[in-house]
KEKE-3310 file (N, C-alpha, C; in steps of 0.2 Angstrom, whole numbers, plus 5000, padded with zeros to 4 digits):
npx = (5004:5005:5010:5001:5010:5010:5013:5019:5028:5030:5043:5046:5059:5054:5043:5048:5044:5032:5035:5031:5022:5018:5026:5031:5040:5053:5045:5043:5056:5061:5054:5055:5068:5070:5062:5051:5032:5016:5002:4985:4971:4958:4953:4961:4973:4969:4968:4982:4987:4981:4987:4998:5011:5022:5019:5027:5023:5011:5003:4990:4976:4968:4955:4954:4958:4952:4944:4955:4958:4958:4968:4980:4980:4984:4996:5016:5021:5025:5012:5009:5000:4994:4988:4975:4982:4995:4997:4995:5004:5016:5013:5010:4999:4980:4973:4962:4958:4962:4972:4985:4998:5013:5022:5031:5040:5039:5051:5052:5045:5053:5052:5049:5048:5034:5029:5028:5021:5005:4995:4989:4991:4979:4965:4955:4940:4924:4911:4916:4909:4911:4906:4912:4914:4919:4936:4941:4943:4957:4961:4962:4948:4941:4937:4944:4955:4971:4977:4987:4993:5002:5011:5019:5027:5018:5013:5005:5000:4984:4980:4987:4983:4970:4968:4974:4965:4953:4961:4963:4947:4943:4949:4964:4979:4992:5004:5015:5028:5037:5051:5052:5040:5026:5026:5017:5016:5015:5008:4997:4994:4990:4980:4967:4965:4962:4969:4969:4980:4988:4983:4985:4999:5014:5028:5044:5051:5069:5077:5070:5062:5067:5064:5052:5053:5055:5043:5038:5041:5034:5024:5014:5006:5009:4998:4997:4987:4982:4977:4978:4972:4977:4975:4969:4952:4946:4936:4934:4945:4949:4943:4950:4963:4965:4966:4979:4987:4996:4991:4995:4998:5001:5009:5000:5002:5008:5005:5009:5026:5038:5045:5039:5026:5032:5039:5027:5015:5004:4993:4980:4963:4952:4937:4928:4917:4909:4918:4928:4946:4954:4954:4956:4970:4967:4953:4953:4961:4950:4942:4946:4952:4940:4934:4942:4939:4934:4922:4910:4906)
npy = (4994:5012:5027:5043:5057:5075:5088:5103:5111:5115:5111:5101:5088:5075:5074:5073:5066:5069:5082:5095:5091:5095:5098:5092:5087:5086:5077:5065:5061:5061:5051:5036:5037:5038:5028:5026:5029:5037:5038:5044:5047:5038:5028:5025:5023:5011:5000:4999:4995:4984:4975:4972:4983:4992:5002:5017:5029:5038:5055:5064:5074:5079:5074:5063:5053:5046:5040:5033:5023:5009:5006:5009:5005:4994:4995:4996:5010:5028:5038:5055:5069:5082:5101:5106:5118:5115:5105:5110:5119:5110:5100:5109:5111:5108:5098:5089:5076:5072:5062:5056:5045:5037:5026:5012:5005:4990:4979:4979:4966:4957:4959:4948:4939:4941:4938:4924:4923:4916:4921:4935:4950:4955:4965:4965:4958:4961:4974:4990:5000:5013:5018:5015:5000:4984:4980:4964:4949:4939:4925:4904:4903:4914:4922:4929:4926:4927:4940:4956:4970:4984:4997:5011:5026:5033:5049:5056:5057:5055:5050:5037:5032:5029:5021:5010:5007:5003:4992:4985:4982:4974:4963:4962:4956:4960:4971:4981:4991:5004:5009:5023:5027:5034:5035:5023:5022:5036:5050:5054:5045:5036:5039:5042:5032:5027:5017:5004:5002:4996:4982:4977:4969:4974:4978:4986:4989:4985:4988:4995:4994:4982:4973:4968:4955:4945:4946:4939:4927:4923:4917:4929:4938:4952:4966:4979:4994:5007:5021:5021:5021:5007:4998:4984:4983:4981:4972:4964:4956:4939:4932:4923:4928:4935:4927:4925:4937:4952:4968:4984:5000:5017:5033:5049:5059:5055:5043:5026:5023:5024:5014:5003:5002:4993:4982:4976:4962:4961:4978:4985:4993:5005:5005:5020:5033:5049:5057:5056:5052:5045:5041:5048:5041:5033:5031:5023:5013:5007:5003:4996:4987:4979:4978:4965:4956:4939:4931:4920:4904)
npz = (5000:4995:5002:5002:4996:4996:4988:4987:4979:4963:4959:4964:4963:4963:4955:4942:4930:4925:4919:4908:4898:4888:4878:4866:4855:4865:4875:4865:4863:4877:4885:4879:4879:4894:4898:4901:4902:4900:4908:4905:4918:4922:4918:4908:4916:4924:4915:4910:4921:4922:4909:4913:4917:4924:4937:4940:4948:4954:4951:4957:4962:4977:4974:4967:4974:4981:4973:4965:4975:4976:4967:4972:4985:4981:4975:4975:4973:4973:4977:4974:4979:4974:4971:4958:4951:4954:4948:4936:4933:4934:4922:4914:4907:4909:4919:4916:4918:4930:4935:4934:4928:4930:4920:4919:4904:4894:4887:4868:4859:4845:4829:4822:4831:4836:4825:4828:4837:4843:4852:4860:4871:4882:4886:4903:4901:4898:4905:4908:4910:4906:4891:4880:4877:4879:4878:4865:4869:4862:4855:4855:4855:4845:4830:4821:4812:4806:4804:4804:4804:4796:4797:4790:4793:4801:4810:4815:4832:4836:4824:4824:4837:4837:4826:4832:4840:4832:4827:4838:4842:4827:4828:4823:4825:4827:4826:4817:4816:4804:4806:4806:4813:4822:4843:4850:4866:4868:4876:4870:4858:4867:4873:4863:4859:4870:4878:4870:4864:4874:4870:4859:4852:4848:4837:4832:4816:4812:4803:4786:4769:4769:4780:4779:4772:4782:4786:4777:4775:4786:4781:4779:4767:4758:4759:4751:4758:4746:4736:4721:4707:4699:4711:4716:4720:4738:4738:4726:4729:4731:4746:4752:4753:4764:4776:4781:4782:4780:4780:4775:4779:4773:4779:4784:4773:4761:4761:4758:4756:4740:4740:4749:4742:4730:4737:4741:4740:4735:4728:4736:4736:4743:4738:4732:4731:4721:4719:4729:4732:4742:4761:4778:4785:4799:4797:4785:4789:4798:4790:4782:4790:4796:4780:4778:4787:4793:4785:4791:4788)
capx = (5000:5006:5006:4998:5014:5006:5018:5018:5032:5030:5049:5050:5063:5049:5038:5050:5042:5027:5037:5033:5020:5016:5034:5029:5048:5053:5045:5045:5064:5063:5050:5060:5075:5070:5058:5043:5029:5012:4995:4982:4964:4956:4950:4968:4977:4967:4970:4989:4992:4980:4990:5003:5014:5025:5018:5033:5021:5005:4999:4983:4971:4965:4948:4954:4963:4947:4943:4960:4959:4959:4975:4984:4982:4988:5004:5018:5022:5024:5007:5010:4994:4995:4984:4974:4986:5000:4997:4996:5012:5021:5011:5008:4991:4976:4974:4955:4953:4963:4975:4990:5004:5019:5022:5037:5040:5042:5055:5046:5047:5058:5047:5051:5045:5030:5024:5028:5015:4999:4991:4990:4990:4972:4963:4950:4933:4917:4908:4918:4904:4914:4903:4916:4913:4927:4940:4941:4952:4958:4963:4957:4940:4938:4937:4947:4960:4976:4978:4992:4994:5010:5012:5024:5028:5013:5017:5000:4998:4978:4977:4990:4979:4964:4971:4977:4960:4952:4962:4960:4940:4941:4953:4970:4984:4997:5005:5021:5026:5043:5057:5050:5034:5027:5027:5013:5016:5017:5001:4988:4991:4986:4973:4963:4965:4957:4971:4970:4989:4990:4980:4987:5008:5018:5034:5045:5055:5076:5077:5063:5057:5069:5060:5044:5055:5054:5033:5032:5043:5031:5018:5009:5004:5007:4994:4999:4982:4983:4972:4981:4966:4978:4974:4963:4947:4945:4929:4936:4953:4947:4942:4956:4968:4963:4966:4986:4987:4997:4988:5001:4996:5004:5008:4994:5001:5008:5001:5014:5031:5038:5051:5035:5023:5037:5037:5020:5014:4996:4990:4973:4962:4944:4930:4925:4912:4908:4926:4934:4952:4957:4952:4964:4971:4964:4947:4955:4961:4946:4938:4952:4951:4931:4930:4945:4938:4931:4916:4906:4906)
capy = (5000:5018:5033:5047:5064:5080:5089:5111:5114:5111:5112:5097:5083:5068:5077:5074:5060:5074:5087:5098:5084:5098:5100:5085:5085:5085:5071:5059:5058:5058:5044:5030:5037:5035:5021:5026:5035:5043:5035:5049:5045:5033:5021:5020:5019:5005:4996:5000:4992:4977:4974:4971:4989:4992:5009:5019:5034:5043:5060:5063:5079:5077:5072:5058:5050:5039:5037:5028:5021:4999:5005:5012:4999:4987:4995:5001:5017:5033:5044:5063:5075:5090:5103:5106:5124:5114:5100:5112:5120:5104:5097:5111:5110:5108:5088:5089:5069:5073:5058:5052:5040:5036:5017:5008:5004:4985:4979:4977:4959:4960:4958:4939:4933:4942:4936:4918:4922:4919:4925:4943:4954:4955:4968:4961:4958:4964:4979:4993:5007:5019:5018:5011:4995:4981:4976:4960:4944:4935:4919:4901:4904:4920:4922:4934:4923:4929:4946:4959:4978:4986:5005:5014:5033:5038:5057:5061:5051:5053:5045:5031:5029:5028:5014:5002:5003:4997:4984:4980:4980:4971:4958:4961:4951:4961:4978:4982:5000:5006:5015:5031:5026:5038:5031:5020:5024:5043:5050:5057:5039:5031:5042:5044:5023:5022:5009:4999:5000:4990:4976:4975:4968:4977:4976:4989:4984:4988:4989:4994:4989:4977:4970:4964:4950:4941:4946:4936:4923:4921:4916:4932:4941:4958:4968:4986:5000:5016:5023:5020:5016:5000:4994:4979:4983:4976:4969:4960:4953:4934:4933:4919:4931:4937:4922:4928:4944:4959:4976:4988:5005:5022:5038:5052:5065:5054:5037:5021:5026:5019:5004:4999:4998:4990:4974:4973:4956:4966:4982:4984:5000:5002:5007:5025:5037:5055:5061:5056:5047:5045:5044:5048:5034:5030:5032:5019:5007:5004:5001:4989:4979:4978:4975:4959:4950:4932:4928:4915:4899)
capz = (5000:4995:5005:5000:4998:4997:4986:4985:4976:4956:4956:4966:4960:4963:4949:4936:4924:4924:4918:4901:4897:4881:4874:4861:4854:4870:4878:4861:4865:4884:4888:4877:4883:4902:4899:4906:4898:4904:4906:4910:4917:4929:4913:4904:4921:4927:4908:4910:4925:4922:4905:4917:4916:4932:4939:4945:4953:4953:4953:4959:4963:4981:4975:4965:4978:4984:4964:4964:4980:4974:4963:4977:4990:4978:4972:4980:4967:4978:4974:4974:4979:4972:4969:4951:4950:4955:4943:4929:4934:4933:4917:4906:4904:4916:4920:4916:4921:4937:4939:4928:4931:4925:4919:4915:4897:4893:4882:4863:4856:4839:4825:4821:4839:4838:4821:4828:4846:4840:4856:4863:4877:4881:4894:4905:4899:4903:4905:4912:4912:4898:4886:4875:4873:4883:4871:4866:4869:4856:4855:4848:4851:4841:4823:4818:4806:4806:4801:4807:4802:4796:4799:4788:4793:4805:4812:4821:4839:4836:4821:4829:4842:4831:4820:4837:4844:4826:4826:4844:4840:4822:4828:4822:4831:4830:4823:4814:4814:4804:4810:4807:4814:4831:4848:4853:4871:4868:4880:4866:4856:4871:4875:4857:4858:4875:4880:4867:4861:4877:4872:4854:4852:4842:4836:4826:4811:4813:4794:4783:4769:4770:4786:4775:4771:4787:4786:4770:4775:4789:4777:4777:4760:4762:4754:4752:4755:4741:4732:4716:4702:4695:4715:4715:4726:4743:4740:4723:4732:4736:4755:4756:4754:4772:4781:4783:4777:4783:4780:4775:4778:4774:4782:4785:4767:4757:4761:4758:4752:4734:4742:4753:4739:4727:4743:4744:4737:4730:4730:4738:4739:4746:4732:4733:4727:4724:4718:4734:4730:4749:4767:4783:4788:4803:4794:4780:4793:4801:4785:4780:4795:4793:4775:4778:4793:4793:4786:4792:4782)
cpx = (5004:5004:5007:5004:5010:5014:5016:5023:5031:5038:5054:5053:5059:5045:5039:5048:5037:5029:5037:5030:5017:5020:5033:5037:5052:5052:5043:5053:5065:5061:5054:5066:5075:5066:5053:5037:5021:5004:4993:4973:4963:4955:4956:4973:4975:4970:4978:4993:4988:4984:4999:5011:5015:5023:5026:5030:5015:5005:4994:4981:4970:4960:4949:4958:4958:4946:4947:4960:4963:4965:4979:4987:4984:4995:5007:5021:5019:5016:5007:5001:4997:4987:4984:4982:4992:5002:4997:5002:5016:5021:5013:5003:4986:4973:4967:4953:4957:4968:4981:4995:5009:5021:5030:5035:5043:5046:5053:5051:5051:5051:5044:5048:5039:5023:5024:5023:5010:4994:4994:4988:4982:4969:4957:4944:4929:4915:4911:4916:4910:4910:4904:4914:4919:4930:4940:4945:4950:4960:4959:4952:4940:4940:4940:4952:4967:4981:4983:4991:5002:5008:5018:5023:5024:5015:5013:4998:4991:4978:4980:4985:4974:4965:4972:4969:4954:4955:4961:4953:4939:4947:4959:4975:4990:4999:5013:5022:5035:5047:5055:5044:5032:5024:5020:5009:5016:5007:4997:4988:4987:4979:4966:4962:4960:4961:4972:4976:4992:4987:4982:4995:5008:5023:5036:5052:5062:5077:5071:5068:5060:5066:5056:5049:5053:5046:5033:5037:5040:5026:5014:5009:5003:5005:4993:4989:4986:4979:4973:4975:4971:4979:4968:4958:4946:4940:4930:4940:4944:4949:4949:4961:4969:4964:4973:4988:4989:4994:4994:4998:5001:5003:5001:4996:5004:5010:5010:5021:5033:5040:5044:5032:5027:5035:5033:5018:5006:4995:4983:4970:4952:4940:4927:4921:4914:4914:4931:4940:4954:4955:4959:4965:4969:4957:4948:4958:4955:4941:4940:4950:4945:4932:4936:4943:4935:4927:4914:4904:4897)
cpy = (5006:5023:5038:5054:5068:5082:5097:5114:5110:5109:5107:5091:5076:5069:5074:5071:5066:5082:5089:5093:5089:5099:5092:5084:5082:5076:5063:5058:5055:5053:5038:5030:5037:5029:5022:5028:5036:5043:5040:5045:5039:5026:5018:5017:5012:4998:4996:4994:4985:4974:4973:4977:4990:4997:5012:5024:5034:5049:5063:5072:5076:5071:5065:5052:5043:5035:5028:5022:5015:5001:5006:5009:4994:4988:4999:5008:5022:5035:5050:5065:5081:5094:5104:5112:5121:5108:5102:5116:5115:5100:5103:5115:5109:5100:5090:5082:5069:5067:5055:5047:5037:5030:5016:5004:4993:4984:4976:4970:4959:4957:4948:4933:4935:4941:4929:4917:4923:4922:4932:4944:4956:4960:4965:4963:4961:4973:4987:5000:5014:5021:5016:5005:4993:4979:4969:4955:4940:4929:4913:4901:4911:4919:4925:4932:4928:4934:4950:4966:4980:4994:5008:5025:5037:5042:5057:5053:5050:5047:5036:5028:5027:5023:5009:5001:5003:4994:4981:4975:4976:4964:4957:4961:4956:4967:4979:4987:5000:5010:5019:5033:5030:5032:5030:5023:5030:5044:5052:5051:5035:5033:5042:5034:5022:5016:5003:4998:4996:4984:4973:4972:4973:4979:4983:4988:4990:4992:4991:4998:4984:4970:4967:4957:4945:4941:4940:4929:4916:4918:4920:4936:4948:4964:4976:4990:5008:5017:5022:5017:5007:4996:4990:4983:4978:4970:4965:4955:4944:4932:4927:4921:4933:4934:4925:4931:4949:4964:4980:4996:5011:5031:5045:5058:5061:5046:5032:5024:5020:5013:5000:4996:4992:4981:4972:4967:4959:4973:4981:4993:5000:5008:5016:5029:5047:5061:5061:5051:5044:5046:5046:5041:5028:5028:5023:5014:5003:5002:4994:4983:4976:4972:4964:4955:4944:4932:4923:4909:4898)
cpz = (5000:4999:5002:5003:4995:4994:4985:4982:4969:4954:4959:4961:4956:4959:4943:4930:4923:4920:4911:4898:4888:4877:4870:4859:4862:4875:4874:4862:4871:4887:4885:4881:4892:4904:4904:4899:4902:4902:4911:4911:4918:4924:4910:4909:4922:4921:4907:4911:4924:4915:4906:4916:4924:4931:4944:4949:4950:4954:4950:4961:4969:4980:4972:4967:4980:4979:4964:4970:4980:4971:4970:4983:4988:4976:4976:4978:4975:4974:4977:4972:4977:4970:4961:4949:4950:4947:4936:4928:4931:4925:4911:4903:4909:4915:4921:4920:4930:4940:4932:4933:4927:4925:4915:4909:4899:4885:4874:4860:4847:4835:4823:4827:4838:4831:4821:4835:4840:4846:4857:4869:4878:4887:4895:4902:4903:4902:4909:4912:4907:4894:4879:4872:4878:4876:4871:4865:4866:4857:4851:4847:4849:4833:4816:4814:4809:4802:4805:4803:4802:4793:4797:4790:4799:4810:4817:4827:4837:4831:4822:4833:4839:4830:4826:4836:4838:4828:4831:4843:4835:4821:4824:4826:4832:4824:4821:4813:4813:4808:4811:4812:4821:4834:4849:4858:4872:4872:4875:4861:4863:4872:4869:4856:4864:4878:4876:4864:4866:4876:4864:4854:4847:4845:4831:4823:4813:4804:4788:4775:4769:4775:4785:4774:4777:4789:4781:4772:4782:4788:4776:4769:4763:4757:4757:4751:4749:4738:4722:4712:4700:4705:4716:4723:4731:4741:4733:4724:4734:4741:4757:4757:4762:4776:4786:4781:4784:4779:4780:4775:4778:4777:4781:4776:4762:4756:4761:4752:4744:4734:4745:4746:4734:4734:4744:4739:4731:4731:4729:4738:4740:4739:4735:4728:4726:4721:4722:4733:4737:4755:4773:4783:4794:4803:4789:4784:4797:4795:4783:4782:4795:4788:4775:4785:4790:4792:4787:4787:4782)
residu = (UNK:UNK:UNK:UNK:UNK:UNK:UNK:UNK:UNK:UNK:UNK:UNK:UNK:UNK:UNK:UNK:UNK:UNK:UNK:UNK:UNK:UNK:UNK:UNK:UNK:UNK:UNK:UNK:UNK:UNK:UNK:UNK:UNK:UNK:UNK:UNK:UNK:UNK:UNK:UNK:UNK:UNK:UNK:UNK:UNK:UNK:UNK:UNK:UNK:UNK:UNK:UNK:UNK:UNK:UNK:UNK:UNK:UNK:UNK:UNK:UNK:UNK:UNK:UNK:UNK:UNK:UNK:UNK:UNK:UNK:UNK:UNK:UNK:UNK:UNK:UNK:UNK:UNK:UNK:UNK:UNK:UNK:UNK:UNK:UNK:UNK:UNK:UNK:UNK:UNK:UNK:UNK:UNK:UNK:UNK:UNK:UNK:UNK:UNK:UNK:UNK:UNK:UNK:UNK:UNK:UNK:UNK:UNK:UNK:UNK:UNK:UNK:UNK:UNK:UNK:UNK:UNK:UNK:UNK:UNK:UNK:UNK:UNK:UNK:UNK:UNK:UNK:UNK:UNK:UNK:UNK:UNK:UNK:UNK:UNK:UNK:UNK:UNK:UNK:UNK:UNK:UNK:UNK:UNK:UNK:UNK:UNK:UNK:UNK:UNK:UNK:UNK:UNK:UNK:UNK:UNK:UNK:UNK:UNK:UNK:UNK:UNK:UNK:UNK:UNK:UNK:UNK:UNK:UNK:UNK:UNK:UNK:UNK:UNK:UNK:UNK:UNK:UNK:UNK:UNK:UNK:UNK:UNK:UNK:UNK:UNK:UNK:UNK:UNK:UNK:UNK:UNK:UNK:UNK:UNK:UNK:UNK:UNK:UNK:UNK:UNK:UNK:UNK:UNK:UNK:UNK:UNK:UNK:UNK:UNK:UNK:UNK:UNK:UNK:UNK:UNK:UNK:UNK:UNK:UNK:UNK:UNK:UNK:UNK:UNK:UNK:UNK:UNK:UNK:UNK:UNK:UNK:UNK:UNK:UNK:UNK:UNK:UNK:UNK:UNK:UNK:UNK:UNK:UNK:UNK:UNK:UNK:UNK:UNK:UNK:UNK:UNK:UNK:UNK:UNK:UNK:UNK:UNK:UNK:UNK:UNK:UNK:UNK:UNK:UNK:UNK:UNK:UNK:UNK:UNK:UNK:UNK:UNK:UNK:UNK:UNK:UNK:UNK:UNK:UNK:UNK:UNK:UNK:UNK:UNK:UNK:UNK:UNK:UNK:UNK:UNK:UNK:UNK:UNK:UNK:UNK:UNK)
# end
């Protein structure tokens, strides 16, 4: 059980994981580099640490201290009270849900181990009054075939976040993101996901697009999205392609680079009306993983 410090100075030492949480450059270097990163809000903290994520601290708002309460008598992580004013000092910005916490980072599976697990990390079931929806576990009884998502270039956290928690929801095993790809773990992907990038694996490639080799040598088919007219439409591609299929998706301005599509085993692109060539990417992920799920025999 945690005791509960009361902290009035923002320029105390103990604060530091909290500090400049809006300096975006800033703390995409620092969080990898210190191996933490910065789960805010009573719904993502809870999903962090049951996703098994060591807490290294909390801080809390007085009022959200009871909120917390079951977290806090279970783990030993200092928790820091501070006031709202103080807490925006320290942050940045005004901690609207009133609790964050700073999670130690675990070590990411190389790409090769994690397209040979067929389970995933799963957060508990059931109904957690969100409004969301529980994410769901995957395993042999679900139907979702063995599909996977590869993420070249993505810049903006939202649309990251966006795109885990589709796959989470449309049962994609597992995620691939380039070198260049942003951080997962960065707080406004977690936050726009809901938690879901902890319930999906992902792995990121050392080499790209060199990397697709060991996708395809995994037996997946790796079916590049673009809008490209000579790309075969999803909804003509035969469903068995689907079965082991990586989804390759590219960045948010100028989608999959030349080398990717070049490696891709087909290009695919979804049917559109109206004049429109293109959707965001997170919008075009969630359709992806949709229009390839398992139909019913």
């Amino acid at each position: 059980m945690a005791d509960l410090i009361t902290v009035e100075d923002p320029d105390d030492p103990r604060l530091h994981d909290y500090t400049g949480l809006t300096d975006v450059e800033l703390r995409r270097k620092r969080e990898p580099a210190e191996g933490l990163f910065i789960a805010e809000g009573e719904k993502v903290i809870r999903r962090a640490k049951d996703a098994g994520y060591e807490m290294r601290s909390m801080l809390l708002s007085a009022k959200w201290a009871d909120v917390m309460r079951d977290v806090i008598d279970e783990l030993p992580a200092p928790v820091y009270v501070v006031s709202p004013e103080i807490a925006e000092r320290v942050t940045g910005y005004h901690v609207h849900r009133g609790a964050l916490a700073s999670m130690q980072r675990a070590p990411l599976p190389a790409v090769a181990e994690l397209l040979h697990t067929t389970g995933r990390v799963v957060m508990e079931s059931g109904d957690d009054h969100t409004g969301i929806g529980a994410m769901p576990a995957s395993g042999p009884q679900d139907d979702a075939g063995q599909r996977i998502a590869i993420f070249e270039g993505f810049v903006d956290h939202a649309n990251l976040g966006a795109a885990f928690r589709s796959a989470a929801a449309l049962g994609i095993r597992g995620i691939l993101l380039s070198p260049d790809c942003a951080d997962p773990l960065y707080r406004r992907a977690i936050k726009v996901s809901m938690g879901a990038v902890f319930s999906v694996p992902y792995a990121r490639f050392d080499a790209w697009p060199a990397g697709l080799d060991v996708v395809r040598e995994a037996g997946y088919d790796i079916l590049a999205m673009t809008p490209d007219e000579k790309a075969t439409p999803l909804d003509r591609l035969d469903p068995k392609r689907f079965e082991r299929c990586a989804l390759m998706l590219g960045s948010e301005g100028h989608g999959l680079s030349t080398y990717a599509l070049r490696a891709a085993d087909e290009w695919v692109r979804i049917p559109m009306s109206a004049g429109i060539d293109s959707l965001n990417v997170a919008a075009a992920s969630a359709v992806a993983f949709y229009a390839t799920r398992p139909r019913p025999a």
